[in-house]
C-alpha positions in Angstrom: 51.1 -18.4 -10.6 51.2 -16.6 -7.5 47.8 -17.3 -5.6 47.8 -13.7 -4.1 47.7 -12.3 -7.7 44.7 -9.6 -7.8 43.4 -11.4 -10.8 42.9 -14.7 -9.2 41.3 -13.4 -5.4 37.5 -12.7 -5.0 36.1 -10.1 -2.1 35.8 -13.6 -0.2 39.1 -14.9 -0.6 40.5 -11.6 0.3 38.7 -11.3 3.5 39.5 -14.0 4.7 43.5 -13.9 3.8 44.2 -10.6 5.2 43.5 -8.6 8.5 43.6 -12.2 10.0 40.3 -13.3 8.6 38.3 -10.8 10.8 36.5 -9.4 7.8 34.8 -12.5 7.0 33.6 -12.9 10.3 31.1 -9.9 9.5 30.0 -11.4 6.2 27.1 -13.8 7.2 25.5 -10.6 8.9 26.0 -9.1 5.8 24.8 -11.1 3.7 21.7 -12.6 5.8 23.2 -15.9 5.8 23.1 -16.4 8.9 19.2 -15.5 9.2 16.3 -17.7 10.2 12.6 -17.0 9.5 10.6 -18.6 12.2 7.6 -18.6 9.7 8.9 -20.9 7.0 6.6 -23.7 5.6 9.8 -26.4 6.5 9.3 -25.3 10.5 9.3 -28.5 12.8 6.3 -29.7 14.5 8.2 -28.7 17.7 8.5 -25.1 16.4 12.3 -25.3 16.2 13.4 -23.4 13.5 15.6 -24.2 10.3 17.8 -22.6 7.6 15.9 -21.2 5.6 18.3 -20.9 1.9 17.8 -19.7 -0.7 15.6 -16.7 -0.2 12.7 -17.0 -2.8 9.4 -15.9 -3.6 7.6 -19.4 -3.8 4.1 -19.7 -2.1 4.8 -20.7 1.4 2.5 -22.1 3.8 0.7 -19.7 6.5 0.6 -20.7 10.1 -2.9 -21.6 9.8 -6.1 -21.0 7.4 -5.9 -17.5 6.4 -9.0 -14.9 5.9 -7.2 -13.0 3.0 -4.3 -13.5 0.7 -3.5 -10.5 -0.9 -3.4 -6.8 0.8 -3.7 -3.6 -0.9 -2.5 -0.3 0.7 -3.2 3.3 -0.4 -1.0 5.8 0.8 -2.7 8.9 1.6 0.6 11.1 2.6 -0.1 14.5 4.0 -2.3 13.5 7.3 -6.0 13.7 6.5 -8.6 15.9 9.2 -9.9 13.0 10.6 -12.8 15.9 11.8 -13.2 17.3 8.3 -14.2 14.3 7.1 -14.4 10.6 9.3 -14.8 12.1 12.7 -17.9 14.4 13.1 -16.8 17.2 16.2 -20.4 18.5 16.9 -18.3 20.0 20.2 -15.7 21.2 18.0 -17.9 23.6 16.4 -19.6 24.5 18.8 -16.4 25.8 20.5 -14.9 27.8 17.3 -12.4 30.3 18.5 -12.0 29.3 21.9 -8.8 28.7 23.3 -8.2 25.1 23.6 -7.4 24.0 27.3 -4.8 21.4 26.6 -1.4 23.0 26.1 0.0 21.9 23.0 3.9 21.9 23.7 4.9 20.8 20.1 2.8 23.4 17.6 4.9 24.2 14.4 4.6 28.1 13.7 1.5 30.0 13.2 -0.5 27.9 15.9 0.8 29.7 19.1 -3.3 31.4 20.0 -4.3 27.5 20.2 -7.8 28.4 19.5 -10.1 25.8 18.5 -11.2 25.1 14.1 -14.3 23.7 13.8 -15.4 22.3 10.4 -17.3 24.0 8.2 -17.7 20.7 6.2 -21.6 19.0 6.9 -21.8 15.2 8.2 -24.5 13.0 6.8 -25.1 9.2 7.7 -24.5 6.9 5.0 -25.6 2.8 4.3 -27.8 0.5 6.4 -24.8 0.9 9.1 -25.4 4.5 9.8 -22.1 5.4 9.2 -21.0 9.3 9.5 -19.2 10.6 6.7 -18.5 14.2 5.5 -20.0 15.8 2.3 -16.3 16.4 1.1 -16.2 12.3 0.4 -19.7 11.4 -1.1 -18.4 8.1 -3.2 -17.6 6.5 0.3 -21.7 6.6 0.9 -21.5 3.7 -1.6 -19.1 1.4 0.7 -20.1 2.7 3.9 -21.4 -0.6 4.6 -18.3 -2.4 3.3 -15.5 -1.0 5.4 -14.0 -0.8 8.8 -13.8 2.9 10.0 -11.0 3.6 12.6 -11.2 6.5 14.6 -9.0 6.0 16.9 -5.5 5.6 15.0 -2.5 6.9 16.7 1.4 7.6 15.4 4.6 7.8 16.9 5.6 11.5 15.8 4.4 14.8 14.5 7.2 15.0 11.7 6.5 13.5 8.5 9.3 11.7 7.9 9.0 9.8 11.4 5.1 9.1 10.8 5.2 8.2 7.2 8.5 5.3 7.8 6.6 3.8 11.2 3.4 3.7 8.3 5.4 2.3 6.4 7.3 -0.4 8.8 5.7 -0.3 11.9 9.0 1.8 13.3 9.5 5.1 13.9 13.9 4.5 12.5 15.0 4.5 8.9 16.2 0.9 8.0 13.7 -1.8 8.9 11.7 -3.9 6.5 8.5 -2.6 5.2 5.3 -4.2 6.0 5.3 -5.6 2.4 8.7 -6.9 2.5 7.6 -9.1 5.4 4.4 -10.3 3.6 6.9 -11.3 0.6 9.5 -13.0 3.3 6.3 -15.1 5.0 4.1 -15.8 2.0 6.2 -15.4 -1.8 4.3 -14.9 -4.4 0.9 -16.6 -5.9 2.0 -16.1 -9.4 5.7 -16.7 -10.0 5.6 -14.4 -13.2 5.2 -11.5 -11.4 7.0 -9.8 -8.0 5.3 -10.7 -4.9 5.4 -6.9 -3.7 4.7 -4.1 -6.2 4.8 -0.5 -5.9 2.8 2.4 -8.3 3.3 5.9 -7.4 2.1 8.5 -8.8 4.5 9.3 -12.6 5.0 12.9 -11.7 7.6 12.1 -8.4 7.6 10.4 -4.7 5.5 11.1 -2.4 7.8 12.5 0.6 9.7 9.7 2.2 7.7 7.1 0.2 10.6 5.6 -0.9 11.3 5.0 3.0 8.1 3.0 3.2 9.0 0.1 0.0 12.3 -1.1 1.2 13.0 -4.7 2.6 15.2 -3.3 5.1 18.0 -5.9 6.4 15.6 -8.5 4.9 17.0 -10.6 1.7 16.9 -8.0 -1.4 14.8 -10.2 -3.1 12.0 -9.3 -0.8 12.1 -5.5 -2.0 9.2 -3.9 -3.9 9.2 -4.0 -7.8 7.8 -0.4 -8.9 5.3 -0.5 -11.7 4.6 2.4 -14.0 0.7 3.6 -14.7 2.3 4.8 -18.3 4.7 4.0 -20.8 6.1 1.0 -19.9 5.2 -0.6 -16.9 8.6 -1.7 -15.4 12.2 0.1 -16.3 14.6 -1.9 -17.7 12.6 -4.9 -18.6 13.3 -4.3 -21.8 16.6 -3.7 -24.1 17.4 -0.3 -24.8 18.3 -1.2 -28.1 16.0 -3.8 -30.2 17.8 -6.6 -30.9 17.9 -9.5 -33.6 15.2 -12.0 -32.7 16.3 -15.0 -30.2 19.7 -12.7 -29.0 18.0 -12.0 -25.9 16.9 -15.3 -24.8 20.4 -16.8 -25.5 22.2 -14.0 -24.0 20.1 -14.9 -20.7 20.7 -18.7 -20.9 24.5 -17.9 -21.1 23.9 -15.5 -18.2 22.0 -18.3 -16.3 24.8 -20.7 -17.1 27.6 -18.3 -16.0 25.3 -17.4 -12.1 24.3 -21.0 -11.6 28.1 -22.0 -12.1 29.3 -19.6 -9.6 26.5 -20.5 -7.2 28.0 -23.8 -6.9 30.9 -22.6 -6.2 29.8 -20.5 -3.4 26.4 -22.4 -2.3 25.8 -20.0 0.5 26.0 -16.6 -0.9 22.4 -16.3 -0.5 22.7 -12.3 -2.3 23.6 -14.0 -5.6 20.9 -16.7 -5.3 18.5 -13.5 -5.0 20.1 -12.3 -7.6 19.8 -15.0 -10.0 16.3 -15.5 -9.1 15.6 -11.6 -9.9 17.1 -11.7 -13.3 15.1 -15.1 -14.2 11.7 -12.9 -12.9 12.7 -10.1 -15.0 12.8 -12.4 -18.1 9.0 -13.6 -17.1 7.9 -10.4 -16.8 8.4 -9.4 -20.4 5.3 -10.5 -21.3 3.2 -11.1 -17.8 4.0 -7.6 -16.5 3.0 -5.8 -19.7 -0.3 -7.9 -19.9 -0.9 -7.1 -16.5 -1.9 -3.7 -16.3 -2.8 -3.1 -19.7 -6.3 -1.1 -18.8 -7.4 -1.2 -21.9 -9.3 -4.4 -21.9 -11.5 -3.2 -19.2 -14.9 -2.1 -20.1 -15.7 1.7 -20.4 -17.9 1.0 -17.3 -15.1 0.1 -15.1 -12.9 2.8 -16.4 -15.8 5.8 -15.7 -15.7 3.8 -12.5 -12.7 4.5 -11.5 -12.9 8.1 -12.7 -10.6 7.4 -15.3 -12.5 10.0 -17.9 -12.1 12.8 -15.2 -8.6 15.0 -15.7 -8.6 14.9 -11.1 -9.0 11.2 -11.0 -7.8 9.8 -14.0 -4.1 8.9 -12.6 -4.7 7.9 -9.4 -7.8 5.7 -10.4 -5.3 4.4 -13.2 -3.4 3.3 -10.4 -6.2 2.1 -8.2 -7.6 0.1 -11.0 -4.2 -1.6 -11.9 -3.9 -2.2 -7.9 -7.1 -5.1 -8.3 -6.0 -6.0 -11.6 -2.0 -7.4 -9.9 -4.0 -8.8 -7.0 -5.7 -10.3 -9.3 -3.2 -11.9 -11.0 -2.2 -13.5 -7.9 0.6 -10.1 -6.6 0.9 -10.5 -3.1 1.3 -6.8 -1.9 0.8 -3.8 -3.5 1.4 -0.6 -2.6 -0.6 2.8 -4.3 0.6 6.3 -3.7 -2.2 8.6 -3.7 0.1 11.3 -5.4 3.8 13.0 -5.3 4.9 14.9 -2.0 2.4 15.3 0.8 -0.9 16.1 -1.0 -2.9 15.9 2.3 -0.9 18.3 4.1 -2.7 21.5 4.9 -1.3 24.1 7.2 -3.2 26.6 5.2 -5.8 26.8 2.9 -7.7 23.6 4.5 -11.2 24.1 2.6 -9.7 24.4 -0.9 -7.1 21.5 -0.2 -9.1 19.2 0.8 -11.8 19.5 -1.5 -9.2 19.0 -4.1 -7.8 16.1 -2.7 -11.1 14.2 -1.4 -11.9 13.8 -5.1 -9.6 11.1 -4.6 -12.7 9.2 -2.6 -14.2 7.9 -6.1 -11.1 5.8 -7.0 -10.4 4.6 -3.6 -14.3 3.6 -3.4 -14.3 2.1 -6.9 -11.6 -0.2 -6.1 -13.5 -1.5 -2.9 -16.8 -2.0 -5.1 -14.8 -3.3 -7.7 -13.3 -5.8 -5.8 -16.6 -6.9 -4.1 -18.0 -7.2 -7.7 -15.4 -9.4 -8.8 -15.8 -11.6 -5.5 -12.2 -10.6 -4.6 -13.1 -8.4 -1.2 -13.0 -11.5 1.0 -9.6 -12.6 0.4 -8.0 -9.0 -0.3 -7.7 -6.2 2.6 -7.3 -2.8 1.8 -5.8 0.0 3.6 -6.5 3.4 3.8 -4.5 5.8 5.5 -2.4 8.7 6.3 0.8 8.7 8.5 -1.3 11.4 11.3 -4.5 13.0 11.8 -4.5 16.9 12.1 -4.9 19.3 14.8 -8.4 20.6 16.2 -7.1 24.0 16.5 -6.2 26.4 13.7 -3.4 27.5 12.1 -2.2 30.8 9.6 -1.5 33.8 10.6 -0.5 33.3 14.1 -3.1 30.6 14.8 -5.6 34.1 14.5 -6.4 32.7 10.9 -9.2 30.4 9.9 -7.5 28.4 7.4 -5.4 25.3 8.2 -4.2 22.8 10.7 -1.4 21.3 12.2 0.2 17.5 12.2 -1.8 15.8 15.6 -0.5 11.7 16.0 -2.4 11.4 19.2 -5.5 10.7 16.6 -6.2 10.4 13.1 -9.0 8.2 10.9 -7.9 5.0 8.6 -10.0 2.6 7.3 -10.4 -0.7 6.0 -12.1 -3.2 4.0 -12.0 -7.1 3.0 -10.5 -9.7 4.1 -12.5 -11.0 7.0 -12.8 -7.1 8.9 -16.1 -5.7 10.9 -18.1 -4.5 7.6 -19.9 -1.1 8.5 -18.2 -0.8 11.6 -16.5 2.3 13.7 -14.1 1.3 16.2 -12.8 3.1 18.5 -13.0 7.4 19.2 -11.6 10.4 20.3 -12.6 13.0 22.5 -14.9 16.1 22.2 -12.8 17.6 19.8 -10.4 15.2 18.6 -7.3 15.7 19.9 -6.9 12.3 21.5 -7.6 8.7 20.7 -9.8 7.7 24.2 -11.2 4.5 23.1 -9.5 1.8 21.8 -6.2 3.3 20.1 -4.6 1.3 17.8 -1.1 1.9 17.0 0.5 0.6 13.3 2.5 -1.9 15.0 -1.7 -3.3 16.1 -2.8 -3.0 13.1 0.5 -4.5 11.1 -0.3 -7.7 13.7 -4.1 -8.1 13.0 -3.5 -7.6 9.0 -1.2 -10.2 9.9 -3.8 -12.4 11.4 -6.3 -12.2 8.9 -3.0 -13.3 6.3 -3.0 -16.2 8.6 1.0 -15.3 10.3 1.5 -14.9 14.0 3.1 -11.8 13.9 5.4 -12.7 16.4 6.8 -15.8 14.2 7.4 -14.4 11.3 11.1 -13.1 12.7 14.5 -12.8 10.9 18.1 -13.0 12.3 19.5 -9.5 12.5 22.8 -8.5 14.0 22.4 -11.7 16.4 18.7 -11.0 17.6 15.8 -12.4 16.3 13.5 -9.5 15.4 10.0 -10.0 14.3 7.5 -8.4 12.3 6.0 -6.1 14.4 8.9 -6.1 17.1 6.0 -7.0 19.6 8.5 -7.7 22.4 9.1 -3.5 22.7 5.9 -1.8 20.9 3.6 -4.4 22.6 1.6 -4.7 19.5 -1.2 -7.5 19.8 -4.1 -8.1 17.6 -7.2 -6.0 17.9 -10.1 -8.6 18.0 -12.4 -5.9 17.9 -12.1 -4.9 14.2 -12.3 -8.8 12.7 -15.5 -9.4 11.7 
């Protein structure tokens, strides 16, 4: 038979017998078989690094005794008024209507005037802490005392898009992996029934550019999120379409296991197909553990009125929330909860009515965080809060003459966060009179991506990955300068 026949070449084979091999050359870059994570739990004591194949999601060791193990992060999209309702502006309102004296060079339209907004929102102080807090977000009174309160976050961009991937990844450029994705590459999984990184977004659609925010990037596929579903069922596809005759489906996947494990000995390197396999044995345990997992239903009524699950405003984002503890629970690694579809915070106009609509989202965020304590899971799970900006202090609507919005601002903007070994009751860092500017401690993602890192017990700057020849690390600390903030571990 003639060994060029189509029938008998594979993509391999074929690059490397025409073009004079030179397509093969590309395909460990490709493929990530070339890569090398400096974090991996076979590292020398000399901190040389090794091999690290095949990609998998089993538990690996941290670099040393970790504060928390799981991470939760709630995706407020939009950009939140850090002065409507974390940053209290008393010099704000006292300057209503006056012409700001910064020049603001990158206003969208209707902001030209640049005359100052103050809130018409009240701030009261809330647990033994002191804490100030707007009225607009009363169930935060109740964990005042439990979270870390950043004032002084700062973003990369004033587009959406921009902000909402560098929240997302640390980067301000479409392609690198998500914070998740690394916590997956450096940590795997707890529970080897269930994906080490798992997504829930809101059933109705995306929030804008979320989709950006889950992928691994040029990390290993098998490092990618795993999107759960807060109804019907919980993951698409797990399932056959059609029902079929008992004990079909489990032979039809030992002959499938048979066929991939014969090919990977053939090809012992192709570290895609050893993701592969691994993916399709996953899917097979999470018939059952998946389903079990976020089945609410066991939970008391307590828990669910909680969450605000009996309320039409909160009921699918506290679903989520509440499914959120229950994965981490189960040993999930990462999850990540979308607060709804699109940009939900975003408020160009029509700022009082939006965001009292959208701060009733402070009773499932809060529930999760007493919840958690409750259940003596706040210790070894952090949870984080935020937007991808902060907003403007001037207004915007009808040519910046109107009273009834603001723009994007990432030179400040409020987060918070909770668990997992950070200040309890504690406000770090500020911004000025106004709140246009972080003056006091800013903390960019690519900070906070290496303390959340810390408290996971990773050097940031070891957990690295071989891509197109340079070693790259999780928060790229070599150009963002990223270092951990001491000042928010408690």
């Amino acid at each position: 038979m003639n060994p060029f026949s189509p029938c008998m070449l594979t993509r391999r084979e074929i690059l490397s017998r025409t073009g004079m091999g030179f397509g093969l050359l590309s395909l460990p870059f490709l493929d990530g078989s070339n890569a090398r994570a400096a974090h991996s739990s076979d590292q020398q004591s000399d901190g040389s690094q090794h091999d690290r194949e095949p990609f998998d999601l089993r538990r690996k060791s941290p670099h040393f005794p970790p504060r928390a193990t799981s991470f939760i992060q709630l995706v407020q999209t939009g950009g939140p008024s850090q002065m409507d309702l974390f940053d209290s502006k008393p010099e704000l309102n006292r300057r209503d209507g006056q012409v700001f004296e910064i020049d603001i060079h990158d206003f969208q339209m209707q902001s030209q005037a640049n005359k100052l907004l103050g809130t018409p929102f009240r701030f009261q102080r809330h647990g033994e802490c002191g804490m100030e807090l707007s009225e607009l977000i009363p169930h935060y009174s109740e964990i005042a005392d439990d979270i870390c309160l950043v004032r002084s976050m700062v973003s990369v961009h004033n587009n959406h898009t921009e902000a909402i991937v560098n929240l997302g990844t640390g980067k301000m450029f479409i392609g690198h992996p998500s914070l998740g994705a690394w916590f997956s590459y450096a940590l795997g999984t707890e529970n080897q029934d269930l994906p080490a990184y798992v997504v829930l977004r809101d059933p109705i659609g995306y929030a804008t550019s979320g989709m950006l925010m889950v992928r691994s990037g040029w990390l290993p596929s098998v490092y990618s999120s795993t999107e759960f579903h807060s109804s019907g069922m919980p993951v698409h596809n797990l399932q056959p379409s059609v029902p079929l005759p008992d004990g079909m489906q489990r032979q039809r996947l030992a002959l499938l296991e048979r066929l991939n494990e014969a090919h990977l000995q053939k090809y012992p390197r192709e570290s895609d197909l050893d993701a592969r396999i691994r993916n399709y044995e996953l899917a097979a345990r999470m018939q059952l553990s998946a389903t079990n997992v976020v089945d609410i239903s066991s939970e008391s009524q307590a828990t669910q009125r909680l969450y605000g699950l009996d309320q039409p405003h909160t009921a699918s984002y506290g679903t989520r929330c509440l499914m959120a503890r229950r994965l981490v629970e189960a040993g999930v690694r990462f999850v990540q909860v979308f607060v709804g579809r699109g940009q939900p915070w975003d408020h160009h106009n029509k700022l009082n009515s939006g965001l009292k609509t959208m701060s009733a989202g402070d009773a499932p965020s809060a529930a999760l965080i007493q919840d958690l304590r409750n259940r003596g899971l706040l210790d070894s799970t952090i949870v984080f809060w935020a937007g991808e900006f902060g907003r403007m202090p001037v207004a915007q609507g009808d040519g910046g003459n109107g009273r009834d919005g603001r723009d994007h601002n990432k030179n400040a903007g409020s987060c918070w966060i909770a668990g997992g070994g950070f200040r309890s009751g504690h406000v770090y860092g500020s911004t000025d009179d106004v709140g246009y500017a972080a003056d006091e401690n800013p903390v960019t993602v690519p900070d906070l991506f290496a303390t959340f890192a810390h408290q996971m017990g990773l050097d940031h700057t070891r957990v690295s990955h071989l891509h197109l020849g340079r070693e790259e690390n999780m928060t790229d600390s070599d150009v963002t300068g990223a270092y951990v903030h001491d000042g928010l571990i408690g």
